[in-house]
C-alpha positions in Angstrom: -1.5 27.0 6.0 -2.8 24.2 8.1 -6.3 24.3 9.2 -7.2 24.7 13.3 -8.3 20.9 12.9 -5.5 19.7 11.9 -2.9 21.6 14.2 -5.3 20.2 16.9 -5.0 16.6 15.7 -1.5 16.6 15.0 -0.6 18.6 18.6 -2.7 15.2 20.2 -0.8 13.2 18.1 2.3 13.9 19.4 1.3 14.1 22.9 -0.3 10.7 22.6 2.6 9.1 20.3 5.5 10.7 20.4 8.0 12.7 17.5 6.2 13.1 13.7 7.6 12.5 10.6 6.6 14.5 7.9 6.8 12.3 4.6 8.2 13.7 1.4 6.6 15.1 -1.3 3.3 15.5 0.9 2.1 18.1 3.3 -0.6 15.3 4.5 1.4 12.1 4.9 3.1 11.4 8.8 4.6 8.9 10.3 4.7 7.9 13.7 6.6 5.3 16.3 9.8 6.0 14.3 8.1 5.5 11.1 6.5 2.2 11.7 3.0 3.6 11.3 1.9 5.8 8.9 -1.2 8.7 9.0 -2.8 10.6 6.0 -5.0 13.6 6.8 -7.9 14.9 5.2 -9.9 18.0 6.4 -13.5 19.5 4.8 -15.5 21.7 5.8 -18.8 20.7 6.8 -21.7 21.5 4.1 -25.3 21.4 3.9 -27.0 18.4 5.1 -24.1 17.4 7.0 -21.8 16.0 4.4 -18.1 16.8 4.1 -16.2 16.1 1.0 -12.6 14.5 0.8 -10.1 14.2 -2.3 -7.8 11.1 -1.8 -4.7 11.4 -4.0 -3.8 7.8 -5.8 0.0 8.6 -5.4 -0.7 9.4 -1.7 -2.7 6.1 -1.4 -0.1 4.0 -2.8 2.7 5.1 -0.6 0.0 3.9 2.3 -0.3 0.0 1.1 2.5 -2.6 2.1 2.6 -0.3 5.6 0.5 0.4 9.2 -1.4 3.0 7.8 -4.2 5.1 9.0 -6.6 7.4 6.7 -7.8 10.5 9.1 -10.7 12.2 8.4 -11.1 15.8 10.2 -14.2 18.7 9.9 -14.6 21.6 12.4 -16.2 20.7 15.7 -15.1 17.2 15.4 -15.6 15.5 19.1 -13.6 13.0 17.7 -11.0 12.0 14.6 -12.0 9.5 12.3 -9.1 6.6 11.6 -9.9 4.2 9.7 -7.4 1.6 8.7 -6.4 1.3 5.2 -5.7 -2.0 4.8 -10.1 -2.3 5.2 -10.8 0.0 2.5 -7.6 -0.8 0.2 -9.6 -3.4 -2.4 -12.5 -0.6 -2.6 -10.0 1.8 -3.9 -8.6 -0.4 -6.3 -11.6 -1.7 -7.7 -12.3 1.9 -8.8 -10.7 4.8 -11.1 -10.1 7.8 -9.4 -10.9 11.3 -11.1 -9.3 12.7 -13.9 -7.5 15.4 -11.6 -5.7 12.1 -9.7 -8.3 11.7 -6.8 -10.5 9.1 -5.2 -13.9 11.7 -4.3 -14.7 10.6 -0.5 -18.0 12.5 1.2 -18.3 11.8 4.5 -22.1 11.9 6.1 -22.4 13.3 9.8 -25.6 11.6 10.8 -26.9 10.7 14.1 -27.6 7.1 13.5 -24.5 5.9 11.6 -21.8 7.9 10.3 -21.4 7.1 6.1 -18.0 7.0 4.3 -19.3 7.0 0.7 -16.7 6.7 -1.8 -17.9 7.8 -5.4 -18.5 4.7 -8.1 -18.3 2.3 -4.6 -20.8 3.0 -2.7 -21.3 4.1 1.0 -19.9 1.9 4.0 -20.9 2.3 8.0 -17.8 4.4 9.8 -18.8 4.8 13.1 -16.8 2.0 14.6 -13.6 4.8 14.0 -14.1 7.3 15.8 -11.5 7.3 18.4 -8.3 6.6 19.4 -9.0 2.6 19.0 -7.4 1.9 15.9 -4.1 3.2 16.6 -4.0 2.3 20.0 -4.4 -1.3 18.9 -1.7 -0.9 16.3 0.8 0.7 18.5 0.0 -2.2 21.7 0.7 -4.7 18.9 3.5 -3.7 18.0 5.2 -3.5 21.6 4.8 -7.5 21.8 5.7 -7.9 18.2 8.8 -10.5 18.0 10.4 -9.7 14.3 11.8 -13.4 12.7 14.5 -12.7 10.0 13.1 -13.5 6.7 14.5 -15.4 4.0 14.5 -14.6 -0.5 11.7 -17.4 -0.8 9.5 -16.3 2.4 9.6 -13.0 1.1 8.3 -14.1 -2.4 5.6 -16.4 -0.4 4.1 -13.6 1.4 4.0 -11.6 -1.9 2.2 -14.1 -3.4 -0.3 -14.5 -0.8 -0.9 -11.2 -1.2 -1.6 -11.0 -4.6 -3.7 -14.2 -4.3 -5.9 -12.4 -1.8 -6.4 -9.4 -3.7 -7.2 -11.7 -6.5 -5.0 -11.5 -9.1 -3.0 -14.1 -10.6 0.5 -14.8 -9.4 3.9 -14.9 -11.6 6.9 -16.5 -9.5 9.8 -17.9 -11.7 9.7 -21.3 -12.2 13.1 -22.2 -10.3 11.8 -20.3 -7.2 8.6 -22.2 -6.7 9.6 -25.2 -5.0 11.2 -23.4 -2.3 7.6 -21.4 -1.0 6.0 -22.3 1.7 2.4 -24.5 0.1 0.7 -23.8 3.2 0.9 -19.7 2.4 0.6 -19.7 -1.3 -1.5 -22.2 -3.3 0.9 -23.2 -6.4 -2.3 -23.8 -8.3 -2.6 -20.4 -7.8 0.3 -19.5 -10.0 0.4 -19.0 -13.8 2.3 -21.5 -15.7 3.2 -18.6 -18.6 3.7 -14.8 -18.6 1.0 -13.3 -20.3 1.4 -12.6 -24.4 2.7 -9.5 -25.5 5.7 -9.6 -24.1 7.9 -11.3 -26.5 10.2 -8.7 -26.2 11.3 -8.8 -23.2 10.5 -12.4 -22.0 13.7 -12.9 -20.6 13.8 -10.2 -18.3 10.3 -10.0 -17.1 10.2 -13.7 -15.8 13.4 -13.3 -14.0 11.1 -10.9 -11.9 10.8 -12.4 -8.0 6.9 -11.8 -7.7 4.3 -10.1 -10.2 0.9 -10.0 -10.2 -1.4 -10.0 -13.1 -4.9 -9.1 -13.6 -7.0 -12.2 -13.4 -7.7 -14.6 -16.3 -6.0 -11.6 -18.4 -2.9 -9.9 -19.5 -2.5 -6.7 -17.6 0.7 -6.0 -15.6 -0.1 -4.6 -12.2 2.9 -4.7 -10.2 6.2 -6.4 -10.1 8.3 -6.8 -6.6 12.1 -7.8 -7.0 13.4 -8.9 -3.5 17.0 -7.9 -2.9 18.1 -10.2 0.0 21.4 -10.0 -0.8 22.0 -9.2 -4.6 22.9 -5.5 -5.7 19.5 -3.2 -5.9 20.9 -1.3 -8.5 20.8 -4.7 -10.6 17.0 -5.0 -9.8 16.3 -1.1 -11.0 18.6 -2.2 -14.0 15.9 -4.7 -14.9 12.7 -2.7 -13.7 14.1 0.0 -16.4 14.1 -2.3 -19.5 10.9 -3.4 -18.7 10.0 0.3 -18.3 11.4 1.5 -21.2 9.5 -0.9 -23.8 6.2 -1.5 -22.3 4.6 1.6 -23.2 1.1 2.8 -22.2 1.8 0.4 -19.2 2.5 1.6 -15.7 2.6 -1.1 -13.1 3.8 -0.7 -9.5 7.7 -1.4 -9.3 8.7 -2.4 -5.8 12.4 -3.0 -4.4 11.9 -5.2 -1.4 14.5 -5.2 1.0 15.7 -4.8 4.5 15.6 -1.2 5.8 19.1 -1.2 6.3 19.6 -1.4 2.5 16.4 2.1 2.3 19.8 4.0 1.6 21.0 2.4 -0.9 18.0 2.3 -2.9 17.4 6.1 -2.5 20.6 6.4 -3.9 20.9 4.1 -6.4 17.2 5.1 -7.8 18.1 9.2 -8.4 21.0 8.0 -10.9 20.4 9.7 -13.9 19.7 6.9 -15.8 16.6 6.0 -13.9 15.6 9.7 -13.3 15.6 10.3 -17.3 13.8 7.2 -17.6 10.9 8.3 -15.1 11.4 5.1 -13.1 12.6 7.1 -9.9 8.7 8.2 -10.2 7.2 4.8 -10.5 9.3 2.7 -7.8 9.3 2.1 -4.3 10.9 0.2 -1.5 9.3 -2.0 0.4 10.6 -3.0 4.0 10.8 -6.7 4.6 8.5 -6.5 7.9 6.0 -4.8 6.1 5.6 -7.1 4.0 5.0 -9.7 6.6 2.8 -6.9 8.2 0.6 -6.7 4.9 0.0 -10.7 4.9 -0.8 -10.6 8.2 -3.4 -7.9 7.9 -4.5 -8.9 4.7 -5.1 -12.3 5.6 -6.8 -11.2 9.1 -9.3 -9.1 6.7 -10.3 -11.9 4.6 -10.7 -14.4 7.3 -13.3 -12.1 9.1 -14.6 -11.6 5.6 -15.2 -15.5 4.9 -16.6 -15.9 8.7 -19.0 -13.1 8.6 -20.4 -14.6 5.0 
């Protein structure tokens, strides 16, 4: 049963916005402005001393990244939400494990003088530029000016590699792809010249992959993008399952990145029951052309005011 908190939030948030969309498999995930922006809710209660603790589900996380997202923190007696954007906290997550139940352990301290997000094994960063509407209000007023180009196959991969760059992991691109991205975006220096060892066995496949990224200077997997301009999806899952299927102990992030006119089709094609016996319909996602460009953007936009601030 939802909390009072929450129905109030959500009831403001449709007044303000418009329709929800409840996402699947989640009774905290939303989306809003016909699903371009997404909202994950957390309520505490308020404890001693002020503080407020949060569990943050990985799986929830991840279905944040690559999209407009917003992480909302609510307590009782609240004068007003807390939003703060994920793309700003999305490195701190992932330079962390969460818990062994599955959940990144967020306290939040209600103090006169600053506001504290502390996230456990991080450390504790200053949230009281969040409380508000702001955020999403800025989201939603860039978006009604937002032109939308059509992207090609090799700006795609670009952007993917830019992103990985940013994050700091090392970039695979196959070799036959590399001349056509964009130099300016993604450093080619940047890009490793062999797939790491240990993966004799399926060399062939894996460096047909579009875009993967690779943990820096070493040999760990961490996710692998195929983009499906205008080939089958199914023969993208195809190759995603053999790589599945004999890299054991190994679960990297499989994307499908596509067009959203082709979201159907992968839904479909992914709850075969080849891929559902394999457990890859569990470990693969689609990701939507523009929010890729979206995630450059905002990535990039991040570590700019990063480098200028340092």
């Amino acid at each position: 049963m939802a909390n009072n908190s929450k129905i109030i939030f959500l009831d403001q948030l449709k007044k303000k916005f418009g329709p929800l969309k409840k996402l699947d498999n989640s009774r905290s995930l939303f989306s809003i402005c016909n699903d371009s922006i997404r909202i994950y809710i957390r309520y505490s209660k308020v404890h001693s001393t002020n503080k407020t603790f949060f569990g943050l589900r990985k799986d929830d996380l991840l279905t944040l990244e690559g999209h407009q997202s917003i992480i909302c923190f609510l307590w009782d007696n609240q004068a007003e939400p807390l939003l703060i954007p994920f793309i700003q906290f999305e490195n701190v997550f992932q330079s962390v494990l969460p818990a062994s139940d599955g959940q990144y352990k967020v306290q939040v301290f209600i103090q006169d003088d600053a506001t504290e997000l502390y996230i456990a094994k991080a450390g504790r960063f200053n949230v009281e530029g969040f409380f508000g509407w702001r955020e999403l209000d800025n989201i939603i007023d860039a978006n009604k000016y937002r032109n939308i180009p059509e992207f090609t196959h090799s700006q795609i991969q670009t952007f993917l590699g830019a992103i990985g760059a940013y994050k700091g992991y090392d970039i695979w691109i196959p070799s036959y792809d590399r001349a056509k991205l964009d130099c300016t975006i993604v450093d080619h220096s940047l890009l490793r010249a062999i797939l790491p060892y240990g993966l004799d066995n399926i060399q062939s496949i894996i460096q047909e992959v579009d875009v993967i990224w690779i943990k820096k200077g070493g040999t760990d997997v961490k996710a692998l993008f195929e983009v499906e301009h205008s080939t089958p999806i199914y023969s993208a899952l195809l190759r995603f399952n053999d790589i599945h299927l004999v890299t054991h102990g190994i679960r990297p992030r499989y994307s499908v990145v596509a067009n959203n006119s082709r979201r159907d089709v992968f839904v479909k094609q992914l709850n075969r029951p080849t891929f559902v016996t394999s457990g890859l319909n569990e470990l693969c996602n689609f990701l939507e052309y523009i929010n890729v460009f979206g995630w450059y953007n905002r990535v990039k936009e991040t570590m700019n005011k990063e480098h200028f601030q340092s």
